[in-house]
C-alpha positions as YAML, in Angstrom:
chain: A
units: angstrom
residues:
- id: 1
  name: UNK
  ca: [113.37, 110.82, 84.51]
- id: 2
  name: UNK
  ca: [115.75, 111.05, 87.38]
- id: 3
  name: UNK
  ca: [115.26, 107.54, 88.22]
- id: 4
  name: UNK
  ca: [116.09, 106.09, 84.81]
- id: 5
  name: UNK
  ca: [119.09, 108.49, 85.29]
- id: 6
  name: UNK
  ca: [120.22, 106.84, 88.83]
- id: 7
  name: UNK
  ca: [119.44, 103.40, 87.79]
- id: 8
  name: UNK
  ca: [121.72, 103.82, 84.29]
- id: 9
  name: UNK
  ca: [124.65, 105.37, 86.13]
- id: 10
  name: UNK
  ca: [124.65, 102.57, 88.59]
- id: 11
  name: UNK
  ca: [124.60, 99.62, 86.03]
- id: 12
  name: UNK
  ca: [127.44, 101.55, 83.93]
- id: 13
  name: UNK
  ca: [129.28, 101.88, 86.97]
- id: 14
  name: UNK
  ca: [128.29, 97.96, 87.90]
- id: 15
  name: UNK
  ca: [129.53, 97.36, 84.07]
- id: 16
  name: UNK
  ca: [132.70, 99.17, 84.62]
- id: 17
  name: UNK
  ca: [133.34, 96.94, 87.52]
- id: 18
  name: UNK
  ca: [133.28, 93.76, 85.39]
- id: 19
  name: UNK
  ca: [130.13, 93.07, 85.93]
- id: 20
  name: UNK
  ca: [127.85, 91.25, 83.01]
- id: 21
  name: UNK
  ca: [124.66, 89.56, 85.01]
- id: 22
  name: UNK
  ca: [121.25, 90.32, 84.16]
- id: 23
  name: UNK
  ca: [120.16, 94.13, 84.69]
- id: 24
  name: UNK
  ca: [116.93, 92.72, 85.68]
- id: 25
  name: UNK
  ca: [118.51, 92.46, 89.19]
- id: 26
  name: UNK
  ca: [120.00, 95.65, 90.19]
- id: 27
  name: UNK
  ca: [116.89, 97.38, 88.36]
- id: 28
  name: UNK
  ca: [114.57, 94.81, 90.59]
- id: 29
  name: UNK
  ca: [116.48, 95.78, 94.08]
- id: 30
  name: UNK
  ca: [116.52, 99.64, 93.68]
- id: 31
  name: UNK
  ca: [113.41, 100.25, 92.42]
- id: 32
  name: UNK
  ca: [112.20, 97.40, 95.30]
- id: 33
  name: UNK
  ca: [113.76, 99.14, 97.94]
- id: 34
  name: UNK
  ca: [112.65, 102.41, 96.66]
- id: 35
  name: UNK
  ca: [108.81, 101.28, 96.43]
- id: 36
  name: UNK
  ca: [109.12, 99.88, 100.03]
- id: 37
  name: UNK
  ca: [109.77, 103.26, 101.73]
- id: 38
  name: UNK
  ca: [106.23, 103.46, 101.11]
- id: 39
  name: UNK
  ca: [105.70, 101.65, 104.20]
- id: 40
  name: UNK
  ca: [106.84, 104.85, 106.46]
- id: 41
  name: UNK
  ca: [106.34, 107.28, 104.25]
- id: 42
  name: UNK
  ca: [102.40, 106.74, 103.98]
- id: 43
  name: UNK
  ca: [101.89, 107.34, 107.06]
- id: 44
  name: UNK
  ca: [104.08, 110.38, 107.28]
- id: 45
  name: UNK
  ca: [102.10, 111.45, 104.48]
- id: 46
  name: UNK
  ca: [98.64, 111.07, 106.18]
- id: 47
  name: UNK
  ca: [99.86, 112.64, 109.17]
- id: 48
  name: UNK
  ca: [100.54, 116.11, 107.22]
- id: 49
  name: UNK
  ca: [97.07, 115.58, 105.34]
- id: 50
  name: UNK
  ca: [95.59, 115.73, 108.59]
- id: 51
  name: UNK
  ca: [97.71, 118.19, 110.03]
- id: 52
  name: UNK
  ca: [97.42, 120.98, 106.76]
- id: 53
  name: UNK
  ca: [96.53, 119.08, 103.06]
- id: 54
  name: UNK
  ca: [97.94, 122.33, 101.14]
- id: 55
  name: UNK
  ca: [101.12, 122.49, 102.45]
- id: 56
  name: UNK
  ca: [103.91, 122.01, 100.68]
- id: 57
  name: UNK
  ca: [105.64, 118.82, 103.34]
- id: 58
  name: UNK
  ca: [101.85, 117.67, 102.27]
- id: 59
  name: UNK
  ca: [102.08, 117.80, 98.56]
- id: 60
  name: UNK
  ca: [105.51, 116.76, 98.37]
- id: 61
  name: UNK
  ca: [105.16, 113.49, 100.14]
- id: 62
  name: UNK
  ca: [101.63, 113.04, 98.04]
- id: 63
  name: UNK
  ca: [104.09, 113.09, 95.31]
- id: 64
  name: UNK
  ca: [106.69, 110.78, 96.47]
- id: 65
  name: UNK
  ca: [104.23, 108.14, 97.91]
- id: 66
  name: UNK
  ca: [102.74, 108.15, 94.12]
- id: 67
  name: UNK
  ca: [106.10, 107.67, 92.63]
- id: 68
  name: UNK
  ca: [106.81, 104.65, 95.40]
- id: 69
  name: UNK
  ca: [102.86, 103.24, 94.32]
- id: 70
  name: UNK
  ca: [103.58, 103.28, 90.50]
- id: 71
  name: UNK
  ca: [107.06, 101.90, 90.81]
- id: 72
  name: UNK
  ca: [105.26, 98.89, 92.94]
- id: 73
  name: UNK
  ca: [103.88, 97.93, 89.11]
- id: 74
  name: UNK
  ca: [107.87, 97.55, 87.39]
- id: 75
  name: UNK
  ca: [108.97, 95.75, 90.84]
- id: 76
  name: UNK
  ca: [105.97, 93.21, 90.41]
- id: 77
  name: UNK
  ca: [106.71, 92.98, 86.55]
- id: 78
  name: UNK
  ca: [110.22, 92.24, 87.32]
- id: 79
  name: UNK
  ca: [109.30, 89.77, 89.68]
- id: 80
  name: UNK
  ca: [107.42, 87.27, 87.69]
- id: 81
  name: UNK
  ca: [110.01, 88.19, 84.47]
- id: 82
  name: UNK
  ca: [112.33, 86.10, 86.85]
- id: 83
  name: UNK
  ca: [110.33, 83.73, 87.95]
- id: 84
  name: UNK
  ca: [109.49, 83.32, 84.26]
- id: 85
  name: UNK
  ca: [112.70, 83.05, 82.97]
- id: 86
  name: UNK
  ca: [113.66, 80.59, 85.58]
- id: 87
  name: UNK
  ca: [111.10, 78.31, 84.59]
- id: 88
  name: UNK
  ca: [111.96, 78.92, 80.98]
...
């Protein structure tokens, strides 16, 4: 929910700017960059597993590194929407 709310606020505020491109793009690079903190924050995560699995550092980066997995999915859809509508 909160990311639908950060990614809206930025492409009004992109709008009020002047701005009138695809929102593909902005939507593609923040969710992008947000999926690829997955890269540190796995093993951050596995770290605390070891360390204590119940506590709540643990659960809370279980949660984010989730979030970051299943955002991978819209990043990859994106992707090939603009490859597709390049072609097309």
């Amino acid at each position: 929910m909160y990311l639908e709310l950060f990614i809206t606020s930025y492409l009004k505020g992109m709008r009020k700017t002047g701005w009138d491109g695809d929102e593909d793009l902005p939507r593609f690079g923040f969710l992008a960059a947000f999926a690829l903190r997955s890269v540190w924050e796995v093993p951050k995560m596995l770290k605390k597993l070891v360390q204590n699995p119940e506590s709540q550092e643990s659960k809370k980066l279980m949660l984010i590194t989730k979030l970051q997995m299943e955002i991978s999915k819209e990043v990859e859809r994106l992707r090939v929407n603009s490859i597709l509508k390049k072609l097309y």
